[in-house]
VOGU-3710 file (C-alpha; in Angstrom, 3 decimals, decimal comma):
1> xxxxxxxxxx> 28,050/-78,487/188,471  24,663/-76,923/189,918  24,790/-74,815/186,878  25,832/-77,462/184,519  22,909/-79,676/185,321  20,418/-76,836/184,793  21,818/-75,541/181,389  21,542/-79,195/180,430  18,010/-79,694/181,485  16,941/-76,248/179,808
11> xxxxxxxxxx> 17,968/-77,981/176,735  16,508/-81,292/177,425  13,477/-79,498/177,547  13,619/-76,931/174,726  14,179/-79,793/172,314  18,086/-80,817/172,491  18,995/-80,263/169,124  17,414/-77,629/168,456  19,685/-74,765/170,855  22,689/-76,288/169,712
21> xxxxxxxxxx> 23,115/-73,591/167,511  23,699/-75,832/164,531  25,074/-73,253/161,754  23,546/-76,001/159,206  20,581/-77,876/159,968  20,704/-81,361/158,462  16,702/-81,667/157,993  16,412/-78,594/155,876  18,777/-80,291/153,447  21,940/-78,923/151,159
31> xxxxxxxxxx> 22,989/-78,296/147,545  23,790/-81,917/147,297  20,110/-82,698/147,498  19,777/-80,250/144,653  22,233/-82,783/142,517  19,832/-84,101/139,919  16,985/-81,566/140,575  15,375/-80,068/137,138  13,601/-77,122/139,041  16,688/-75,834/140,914
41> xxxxxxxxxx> 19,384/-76,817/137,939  19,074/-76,137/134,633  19,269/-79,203/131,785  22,674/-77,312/130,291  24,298/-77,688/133,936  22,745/-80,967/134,296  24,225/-81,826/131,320  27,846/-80,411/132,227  27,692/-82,396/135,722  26,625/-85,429/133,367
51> xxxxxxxxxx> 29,553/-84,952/130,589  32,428/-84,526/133,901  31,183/-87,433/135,794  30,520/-90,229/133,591  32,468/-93,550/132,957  33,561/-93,691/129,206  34,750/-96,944/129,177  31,052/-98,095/130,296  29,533/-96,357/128,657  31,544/-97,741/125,157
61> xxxxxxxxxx> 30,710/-101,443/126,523  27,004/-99,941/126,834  27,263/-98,563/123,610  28,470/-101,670/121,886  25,952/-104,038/123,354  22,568/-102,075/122,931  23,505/-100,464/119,355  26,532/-102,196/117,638  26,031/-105,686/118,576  22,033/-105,587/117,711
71> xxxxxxxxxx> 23,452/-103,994/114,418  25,603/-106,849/113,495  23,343/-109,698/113,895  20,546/-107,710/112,226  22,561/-107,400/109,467  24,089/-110,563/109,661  20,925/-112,429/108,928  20,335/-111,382/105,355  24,004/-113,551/105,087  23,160/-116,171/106,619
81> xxxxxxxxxx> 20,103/-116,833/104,929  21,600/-116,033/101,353  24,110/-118,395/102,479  21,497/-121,229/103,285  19,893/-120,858/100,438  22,594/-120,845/97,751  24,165/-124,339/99,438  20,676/-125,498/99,044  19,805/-124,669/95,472  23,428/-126,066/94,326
91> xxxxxxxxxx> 22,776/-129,573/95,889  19,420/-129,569/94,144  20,628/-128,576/90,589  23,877/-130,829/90,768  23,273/-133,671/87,886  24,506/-136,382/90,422  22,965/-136,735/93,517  24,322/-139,199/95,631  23,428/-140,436/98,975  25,790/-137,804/100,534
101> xxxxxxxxxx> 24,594/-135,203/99,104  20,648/-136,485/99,833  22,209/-136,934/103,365  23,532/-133,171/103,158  20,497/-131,873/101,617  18,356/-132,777/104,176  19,900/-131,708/106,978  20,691/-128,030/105,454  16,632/-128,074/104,932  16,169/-129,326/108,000
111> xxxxxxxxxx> 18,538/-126,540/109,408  16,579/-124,195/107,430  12,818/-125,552/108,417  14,154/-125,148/112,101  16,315/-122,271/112,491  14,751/-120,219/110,316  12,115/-119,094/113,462  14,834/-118,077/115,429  17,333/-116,809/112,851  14,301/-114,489/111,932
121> xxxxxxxxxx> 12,795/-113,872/116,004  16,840/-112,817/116,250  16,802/-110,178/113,262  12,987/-109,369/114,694  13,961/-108,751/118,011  17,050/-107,049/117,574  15,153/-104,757/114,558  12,831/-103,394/116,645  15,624/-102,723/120,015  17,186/-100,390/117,522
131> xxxxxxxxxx> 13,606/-99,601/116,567  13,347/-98,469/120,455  16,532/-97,146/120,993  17,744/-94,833/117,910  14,790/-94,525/115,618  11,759/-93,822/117,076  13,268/-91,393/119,708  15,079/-89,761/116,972  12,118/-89,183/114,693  9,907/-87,747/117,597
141> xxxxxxxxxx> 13,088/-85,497/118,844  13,591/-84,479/115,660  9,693/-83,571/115,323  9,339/-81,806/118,634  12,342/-79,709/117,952  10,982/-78,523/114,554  7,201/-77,673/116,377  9,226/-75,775/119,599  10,989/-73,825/117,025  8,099/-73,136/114,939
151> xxxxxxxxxx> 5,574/-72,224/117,533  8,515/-69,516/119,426  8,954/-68,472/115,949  5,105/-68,334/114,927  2,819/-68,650/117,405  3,863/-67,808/120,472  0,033/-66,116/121,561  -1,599/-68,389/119,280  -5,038/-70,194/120,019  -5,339/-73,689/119,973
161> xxxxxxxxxx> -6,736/-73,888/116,972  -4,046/-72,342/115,065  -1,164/-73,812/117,202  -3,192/-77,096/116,119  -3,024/-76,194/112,378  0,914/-75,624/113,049  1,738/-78,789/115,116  0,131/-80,597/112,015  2,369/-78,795/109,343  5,566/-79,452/111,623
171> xxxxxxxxxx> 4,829/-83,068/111,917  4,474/-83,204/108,312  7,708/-81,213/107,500  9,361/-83,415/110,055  8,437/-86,740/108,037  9,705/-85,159/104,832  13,105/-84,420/105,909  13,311/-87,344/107,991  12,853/-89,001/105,126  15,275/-87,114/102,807
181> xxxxxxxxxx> 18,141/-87,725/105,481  17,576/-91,555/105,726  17,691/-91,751/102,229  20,735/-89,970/101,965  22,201/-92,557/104,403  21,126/-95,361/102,739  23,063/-93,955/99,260  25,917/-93,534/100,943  25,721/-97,067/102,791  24,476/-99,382/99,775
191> xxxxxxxxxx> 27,737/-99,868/98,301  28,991/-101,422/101,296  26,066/-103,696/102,205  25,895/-107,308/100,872  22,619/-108,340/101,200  21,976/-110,465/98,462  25,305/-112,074/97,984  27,687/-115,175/99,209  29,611/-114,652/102,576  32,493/-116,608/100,266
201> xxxxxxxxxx> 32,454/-113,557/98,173  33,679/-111,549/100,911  37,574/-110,988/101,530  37,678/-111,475/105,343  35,358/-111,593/108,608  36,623/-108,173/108,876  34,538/-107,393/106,002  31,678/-109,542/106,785  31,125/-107,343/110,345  31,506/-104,378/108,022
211> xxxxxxxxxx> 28,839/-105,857/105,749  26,738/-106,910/108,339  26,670/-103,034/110,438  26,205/-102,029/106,446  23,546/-104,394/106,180  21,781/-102,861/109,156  22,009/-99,454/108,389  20,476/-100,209/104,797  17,388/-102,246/106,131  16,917/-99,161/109,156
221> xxxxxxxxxx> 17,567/-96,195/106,849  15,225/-97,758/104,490  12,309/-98,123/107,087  12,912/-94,840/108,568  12,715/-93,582/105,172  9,232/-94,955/104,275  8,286/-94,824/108,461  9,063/-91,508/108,927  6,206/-90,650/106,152  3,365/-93,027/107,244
231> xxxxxxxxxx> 4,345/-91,460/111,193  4,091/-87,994/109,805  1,101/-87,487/107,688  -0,539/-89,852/110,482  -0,056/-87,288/112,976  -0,774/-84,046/110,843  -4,142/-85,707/110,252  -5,387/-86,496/113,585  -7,307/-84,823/115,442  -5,551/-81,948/117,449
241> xxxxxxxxxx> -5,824/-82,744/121,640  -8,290/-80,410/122,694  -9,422/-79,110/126,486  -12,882/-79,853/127,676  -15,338/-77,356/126,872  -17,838/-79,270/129,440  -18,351/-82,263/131,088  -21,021/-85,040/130,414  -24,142/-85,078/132,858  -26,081/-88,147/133,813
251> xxxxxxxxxx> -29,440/-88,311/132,064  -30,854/-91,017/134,216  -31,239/-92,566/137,059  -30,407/-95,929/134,860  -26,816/-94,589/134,258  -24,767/-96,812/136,120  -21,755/-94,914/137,918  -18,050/-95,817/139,349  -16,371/-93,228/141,307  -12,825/-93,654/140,579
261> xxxxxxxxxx> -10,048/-91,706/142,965  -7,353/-90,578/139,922  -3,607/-90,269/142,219  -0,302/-90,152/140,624  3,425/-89,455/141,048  3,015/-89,922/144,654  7,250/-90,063/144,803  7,502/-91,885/148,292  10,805/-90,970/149,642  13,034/-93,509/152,099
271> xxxxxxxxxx> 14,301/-91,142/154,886  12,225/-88,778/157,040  13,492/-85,526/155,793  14,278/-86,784/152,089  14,083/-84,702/149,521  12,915/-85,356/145,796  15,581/-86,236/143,198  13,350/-83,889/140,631  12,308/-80,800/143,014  15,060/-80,975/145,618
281> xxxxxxxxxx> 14,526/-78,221/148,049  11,835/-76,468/145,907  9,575/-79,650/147,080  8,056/-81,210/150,162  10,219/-83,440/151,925  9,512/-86,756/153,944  6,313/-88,482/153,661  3,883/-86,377/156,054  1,695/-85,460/152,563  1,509/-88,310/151,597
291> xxxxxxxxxx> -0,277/-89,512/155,175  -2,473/-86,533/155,496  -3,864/-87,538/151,768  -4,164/-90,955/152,582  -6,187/-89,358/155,972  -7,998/-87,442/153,837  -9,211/-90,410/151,229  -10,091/-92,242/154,120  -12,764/-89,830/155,533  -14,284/-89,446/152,077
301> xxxxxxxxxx> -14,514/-93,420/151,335  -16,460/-93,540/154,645  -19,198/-91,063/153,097  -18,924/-91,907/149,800  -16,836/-95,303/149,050  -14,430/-95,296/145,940  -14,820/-97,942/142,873  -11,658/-98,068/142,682  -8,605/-96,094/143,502  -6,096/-96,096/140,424
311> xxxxxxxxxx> -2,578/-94,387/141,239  -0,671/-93,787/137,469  2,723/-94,557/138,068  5,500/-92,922/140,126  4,593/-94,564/143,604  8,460/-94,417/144,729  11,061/-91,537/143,983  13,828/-93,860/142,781  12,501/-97,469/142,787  14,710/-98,340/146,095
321> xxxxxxxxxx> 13,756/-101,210/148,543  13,359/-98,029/151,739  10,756/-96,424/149,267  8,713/-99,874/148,729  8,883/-100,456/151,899  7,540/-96,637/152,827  4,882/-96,955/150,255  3,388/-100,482/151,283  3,347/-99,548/154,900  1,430/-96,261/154,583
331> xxxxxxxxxx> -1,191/-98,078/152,731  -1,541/-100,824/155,509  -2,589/-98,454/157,978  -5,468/-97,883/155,372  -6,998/-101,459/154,522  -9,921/-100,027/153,272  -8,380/-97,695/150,689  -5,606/-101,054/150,261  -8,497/-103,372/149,119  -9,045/-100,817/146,422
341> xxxxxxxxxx> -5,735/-99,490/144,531  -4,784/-100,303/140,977  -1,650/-99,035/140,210  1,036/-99,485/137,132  4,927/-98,581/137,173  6,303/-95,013/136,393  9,439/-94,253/135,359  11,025/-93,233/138,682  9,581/-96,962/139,587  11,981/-98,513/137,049
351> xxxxxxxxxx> 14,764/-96,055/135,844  16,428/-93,956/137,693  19,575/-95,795/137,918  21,139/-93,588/141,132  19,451/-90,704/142,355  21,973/-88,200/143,025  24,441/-89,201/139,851  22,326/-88,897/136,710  25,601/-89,790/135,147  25,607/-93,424/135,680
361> xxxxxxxxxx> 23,729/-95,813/133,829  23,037/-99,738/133,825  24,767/-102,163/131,282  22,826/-103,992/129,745  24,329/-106,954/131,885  23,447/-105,242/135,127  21,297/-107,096/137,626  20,034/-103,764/139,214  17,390/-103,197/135,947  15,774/-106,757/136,816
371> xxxxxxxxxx> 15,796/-106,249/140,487  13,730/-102,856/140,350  11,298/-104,596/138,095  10,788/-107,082/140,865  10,462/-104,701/143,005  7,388/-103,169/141,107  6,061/-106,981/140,384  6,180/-107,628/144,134  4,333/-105,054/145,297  1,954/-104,854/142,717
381> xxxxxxxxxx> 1,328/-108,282/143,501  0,732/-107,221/147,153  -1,746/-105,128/146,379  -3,719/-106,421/143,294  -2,485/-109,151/142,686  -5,382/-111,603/143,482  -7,811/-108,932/141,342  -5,856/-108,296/138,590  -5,239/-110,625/135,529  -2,814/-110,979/132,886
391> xxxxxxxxxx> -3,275/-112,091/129,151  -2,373/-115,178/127,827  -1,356/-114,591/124,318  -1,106/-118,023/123,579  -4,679/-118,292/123,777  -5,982/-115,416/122,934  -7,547/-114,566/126,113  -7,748/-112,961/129,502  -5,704/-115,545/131,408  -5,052/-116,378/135,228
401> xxxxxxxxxx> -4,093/-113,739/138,364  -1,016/-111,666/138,003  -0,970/-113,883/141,820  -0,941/-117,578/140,309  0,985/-116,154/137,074  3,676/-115,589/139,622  3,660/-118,065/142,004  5,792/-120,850/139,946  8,599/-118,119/139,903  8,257/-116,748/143,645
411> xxxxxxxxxx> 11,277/-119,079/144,904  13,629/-117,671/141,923  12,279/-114,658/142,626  13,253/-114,602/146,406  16,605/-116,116/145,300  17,685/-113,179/142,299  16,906/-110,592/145,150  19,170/-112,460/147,528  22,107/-113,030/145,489  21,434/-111,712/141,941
421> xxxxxxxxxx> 21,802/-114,900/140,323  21,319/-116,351/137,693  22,438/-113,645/135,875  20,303/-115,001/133,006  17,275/-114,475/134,938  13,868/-115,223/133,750  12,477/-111,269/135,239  12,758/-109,826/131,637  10,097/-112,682/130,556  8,123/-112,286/133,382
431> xxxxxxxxxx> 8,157/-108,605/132,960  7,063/-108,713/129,521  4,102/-111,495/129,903  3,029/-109,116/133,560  1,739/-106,501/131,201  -1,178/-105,323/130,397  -2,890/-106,282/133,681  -6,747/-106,373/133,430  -9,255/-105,720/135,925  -12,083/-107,221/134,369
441> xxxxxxxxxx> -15,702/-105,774/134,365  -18,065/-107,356/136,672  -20,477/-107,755/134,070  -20,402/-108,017/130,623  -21,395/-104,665/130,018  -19,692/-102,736/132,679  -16,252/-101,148/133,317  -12,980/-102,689/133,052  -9,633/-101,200/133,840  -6,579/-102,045/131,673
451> xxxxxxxxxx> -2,946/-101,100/133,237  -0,207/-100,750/130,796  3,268/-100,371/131,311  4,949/-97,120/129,134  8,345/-96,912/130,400  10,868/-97,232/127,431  13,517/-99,405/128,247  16,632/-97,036/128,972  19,443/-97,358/130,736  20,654/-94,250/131,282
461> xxxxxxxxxx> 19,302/-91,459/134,825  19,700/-88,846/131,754  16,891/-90,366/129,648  14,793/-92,160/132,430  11,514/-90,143/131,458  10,778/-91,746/127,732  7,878/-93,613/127,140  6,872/-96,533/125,003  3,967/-98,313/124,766  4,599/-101,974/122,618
471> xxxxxxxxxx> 2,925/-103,235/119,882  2,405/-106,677/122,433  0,610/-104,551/124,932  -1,976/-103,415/122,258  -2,445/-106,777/121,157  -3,150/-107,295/124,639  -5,890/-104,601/124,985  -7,286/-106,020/121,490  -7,648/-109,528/123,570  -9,750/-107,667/126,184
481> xxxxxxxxxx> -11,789/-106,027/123,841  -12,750/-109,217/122,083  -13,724/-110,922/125,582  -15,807/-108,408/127,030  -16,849/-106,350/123,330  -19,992/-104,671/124,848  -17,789/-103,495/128,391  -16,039/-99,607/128,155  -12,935/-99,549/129,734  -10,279/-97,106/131,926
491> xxxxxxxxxx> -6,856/-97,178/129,715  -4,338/-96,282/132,371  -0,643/-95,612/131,711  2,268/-93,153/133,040  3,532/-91,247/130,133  1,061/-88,778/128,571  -0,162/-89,665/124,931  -0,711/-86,369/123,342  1,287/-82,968/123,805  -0,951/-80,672/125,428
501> xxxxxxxxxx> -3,020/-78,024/123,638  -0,311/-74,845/124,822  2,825/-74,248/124,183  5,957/-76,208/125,832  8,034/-73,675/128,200  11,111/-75,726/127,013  12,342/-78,382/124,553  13,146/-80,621/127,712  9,492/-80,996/128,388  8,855/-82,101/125,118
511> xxxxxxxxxx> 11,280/-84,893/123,884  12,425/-85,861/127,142  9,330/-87,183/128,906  6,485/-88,029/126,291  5,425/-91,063/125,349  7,597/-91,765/122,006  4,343/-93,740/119,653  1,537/-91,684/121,833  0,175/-90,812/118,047  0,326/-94,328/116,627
521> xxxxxxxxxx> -1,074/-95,508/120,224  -3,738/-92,896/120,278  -4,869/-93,935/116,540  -4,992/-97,777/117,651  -7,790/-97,041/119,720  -9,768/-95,424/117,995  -12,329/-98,273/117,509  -13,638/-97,893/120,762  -13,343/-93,890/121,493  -16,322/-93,049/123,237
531> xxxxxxxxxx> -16,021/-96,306/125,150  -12,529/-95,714/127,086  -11,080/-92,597/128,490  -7,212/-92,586/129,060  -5,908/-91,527/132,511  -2,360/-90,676/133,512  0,213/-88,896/135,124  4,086/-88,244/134,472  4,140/-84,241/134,200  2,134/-83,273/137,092
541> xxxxxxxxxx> -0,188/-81,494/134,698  -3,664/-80,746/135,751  -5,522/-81,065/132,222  -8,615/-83,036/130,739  -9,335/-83,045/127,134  -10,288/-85,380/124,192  -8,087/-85,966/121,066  -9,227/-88,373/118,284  -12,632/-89,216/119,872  -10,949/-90,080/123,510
551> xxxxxxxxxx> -11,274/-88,447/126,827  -7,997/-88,077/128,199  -7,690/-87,273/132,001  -3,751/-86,101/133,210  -3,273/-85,879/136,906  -1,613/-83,871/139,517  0,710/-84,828/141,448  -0,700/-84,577/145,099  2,804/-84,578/146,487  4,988/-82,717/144,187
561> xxxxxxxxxx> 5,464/-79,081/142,422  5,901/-76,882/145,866  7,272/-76,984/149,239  5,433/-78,643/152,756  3,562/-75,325/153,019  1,650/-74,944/149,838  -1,809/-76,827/148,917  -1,546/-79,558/146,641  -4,864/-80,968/144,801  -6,327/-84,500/143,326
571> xxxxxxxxxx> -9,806/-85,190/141,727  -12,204/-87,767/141,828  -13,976/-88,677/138,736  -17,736/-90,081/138,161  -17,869/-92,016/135,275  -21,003/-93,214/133,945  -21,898/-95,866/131,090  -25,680/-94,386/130,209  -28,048/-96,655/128,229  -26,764/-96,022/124,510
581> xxxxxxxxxx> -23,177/-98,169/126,011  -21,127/-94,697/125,872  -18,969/-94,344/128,573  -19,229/-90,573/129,686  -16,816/-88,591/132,221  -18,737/-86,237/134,206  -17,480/-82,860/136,758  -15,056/-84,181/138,714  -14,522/-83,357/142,402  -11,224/-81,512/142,948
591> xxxxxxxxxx> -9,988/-82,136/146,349  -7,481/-79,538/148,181  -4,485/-81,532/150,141  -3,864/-78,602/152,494  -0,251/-77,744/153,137  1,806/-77,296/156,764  4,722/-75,294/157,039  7,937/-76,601/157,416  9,627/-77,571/160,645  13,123/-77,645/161,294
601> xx> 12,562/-79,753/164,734  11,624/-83,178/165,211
//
């Protein structure tokens, strides 16, 4: 017993646990943390685990209601319409009108004066879901495959000057055969459509849904056909992204300055000795980095305070209510650094649909979608909310808090986390109106800081990384503009606009994580290059350039790319607005997050 006791108080005090003798030790983690990891799998065994694991019959009911259905009442409208309008121009050229038929007529114009908003808002919306889903991604797939090929094939040592002149040639290429194939679809379709005829001319509804998906394919092939040539001679002749050759340098003490802390893809994990669904055990685990950083920013607010501290997206590794919760708390130990953050969702925020299966996806009837949007929404509001704005399109203008825009929907809010009803919720609405947030400059002529959302709407872990920026959120930045025209502005997203100026290690890195429009996006601002710079994050890239007249600034991650050991870096950026209204990006101030090695004890 004597000896029991003092064998069990040896181990008491050497740590328990640890002189077990545990043949696996639980907090260095296993292959099954590897399950979804990019850096320790590669895509072609991802894509194996993907093709043995996931749900057919789901994915046909996903299938049918995010391509076919959208299909059929985009092509159903033309009908419809047609339809209307045939009924309507008989009753008028009848010789005898009676008061049945004036009855009749009116209320098919009626009809017509009424529903014709939503019959077209229906063919709109579902146009440009499609428009999201199949074509855009396709075209820019289709163009980055044709530039990975042709740069391995041609310019694999190349300068970025001539791998410029290439990218240009590809994109061009790309448009032209993009073209030639949707033209070849729409021969092959027309004789099935029915877009200018009577649905009484048709056999059976069996034939109208044929007609209808025929319909569809005709009015997409035919945009894709003109589209893909507009897209692609656009983005052969735009200016080529370029790395900075030098910074800007104040000339003056009358140059006002912000000093902005850039952090992003901070990938807050829920457990203590989590791992990363992208790195696995090739990257840090638990959230000690993330602490020592915060530690870090802390000390150099005190000598120097921050503007503003804008974080790019990626706050959580897989948008769960532990990570939230892990993220929001290490923040509150930091009130001053709190008081400062701006920060926008990423797509590990919003998409990853389970972390360790990137087999399973969402229908589009799912409730979890809408509840990791509110997730992001209620934090966000947390932190910025009583800073940040949103626009009110209605008016034209920068409109109240993202705070009061809220409030009136807190108590449905509260109730669809709950109990996930109604299943018809009002998020998706709210989502849409949330974005872009402004932080307005303080003075006319200052800096302002628009957040955009770029996460594509997927449903799938597979394709979680695609970006989108929507033709709404530019009108929002537009509205900005227009209310503060002589103010310069931070554009910050997730995704990154541009390709960079080297060559892609792999086709993955290409189509599967840029921002789909970045070109069209890119050429939209143009107006006020030299008065915005773009900042993001997404691929952990440390790069600053300029494309089109635009400083663009991509981040590190602080957190990710290596194990608990190895240093990790973010900057700090100076930006100054000198007297000629420019807004210019001077040397940063790159700041080393010193690693600690890893410990397999408490």
């Amino acid at each position: 017993m004597a000896m029991a006791r003092k064998r069990d108080s040896k181990r008491a005090e050497g740590g328990g646990v640890r002189n077990l003798g545990l043949i696996v030790d639980p907090r260095l983690g296993d292959i099954e943390d590897d399950a979804s990891s990019t850096k320790r799998r590669s895509m072609l065994s991802l894509a194996g685990s993907l093709l043995a694991e996931i749900s057919l019959p789901k994915l046909l009911v996903a299938w049918s209601l995010l391509l076919v259905v959208p299909g059929f009442l985009l092509g159903l409208a033309p009908i419809i319409f047609i339809e209307w309008f045939k009924v309507v121009t008989d009753k008028l050229t009848s010789l005898v009108i009676g008061l049945w038929c004036v009855a009749v007529l009116a209320a098919l114009v009626a009809l017509g004066w009424f529903g014709w908003r939503t019959l077209f808002r229906m063919a709109e919306e579902n146009f440009w879901a499609l428009n999201s889903i199949v074509v855009q991604p396709g075209y820019a797939a289709f163009r980055e495959a044709l530039r990975q090929f042709s740069e391995r094939l041609f310019a694999r040592k190349a300068s970025e000057a001539r791998r410029a002149r290439l990218r240009a040639a590809t994109a061009a290429v790309a448009g032209i055969l993009i073209c030639s194939l949707a033209m070849l679809v729409l021969y092959c379709v027309w004789p099935r459509a029915h877009l200018f005829g009577r649905i009484s001319e048709i056999d059976s509804w069996g034939e109208v849904a044929i007609a209808a998906l025929a319909n569809s394919l005709v009015v997409i092939s035919a945009y894709l056909a003109v589209a893909a040539l507009i897209w692609s001679f656009a983005d052969a002749a735009m200016e080529p992204p370029r790395s900075f050759g030098s910074f800007d340098k104040s000339q003056s003490k009358a140059d006002r300055t912000w000093r902005i802390a850039h952090l992003s893809d901070l990938h807050v994990v829920g457990e203590r000795y989590g791992f990363r669904i992208e790195s696995g055990r090739l990257g840090p685990r638990g959230n000690e980095r993330l602490k020592l950083l915060l530690e870090q920013l802390e000390a150099l607010h005190a000598k120097d305070p921050f503007d503003a501290i804008l974080i790019t997206g990626d706050m959580t590794d897989a948008g769960i209510s532990s990570e939230w919760a892990e993220f929001l708390c290490a923040f509150t130990n930091h009130p001053s650094l709190a008081c400062r953050v701006l920060m926008l969702p990423g797509n590990h925020d919003l998409n990853i649909v389970d972390r360790a299966n990137p087999a399973r996806f969402d229908l589009p009837t799912s409730s979890s979608r809408p509840l990791r949007r509110l997730r992001v929404l209620s934090a966000m509001n947390a932190v910025q909310g009583d800073r940040v704005r949103v626009v009110d399109r209605e008016k034209g203008c920068i409109g109240e808090t993202l705070e009061n825009a809220l409030k009136p929907y807190r108590a449905d809010l509260k109730r669809f986390a709950d109990i996930a009803r109604p299943v018809l919720s009002k998020i998706p609405e709210i989502w849409a109106r949330a974005f872009p947030m402004i932080d307005p400059p303080t003075e006319p002529n200052g800096l302002g800081v628009i957040l955009l959302n770029s996460n594509a709407d997927t449903h799938f872990s597979f394709t979680n990384a695609l970006g989108m920026v929507s033709a709404e959120q530019m009108r929002g930045i537009h509205i900005a503009r227009a209310e503060y025209p002589d103010a310069c502005w931070i554009i910050a997203l997730h995704h990154h606009v541009v390709e960079y100026p080297w060559a892609a290690k792999a086709l993955s890195e290409r189509i599967g994580t840029a921002l789909i429009n970045g070109n069209w996006f890119v050429r939209s601002l143009q107006p006020i290059a030299g008065r915005a710079i773009l900042m993001h994050g997404h691929r952990h890239v440390d790069w600053i350039g300029h494309c089109a007249g635009l400083s663009i600034v991509s981040a590190p991650s602080p957190v990710m790319e290596v194990t608990d050991e190895k240093n990790t870096a973010f900057y700090i950026h100076t930006l100054a607005i000198h007297t000629d209204c420019k807004l210019r990006l001077l040397s940063p101030e790159r700041i080393v997050v010193a690693g600690k090695p890893t410990r397999s004890g408490p």
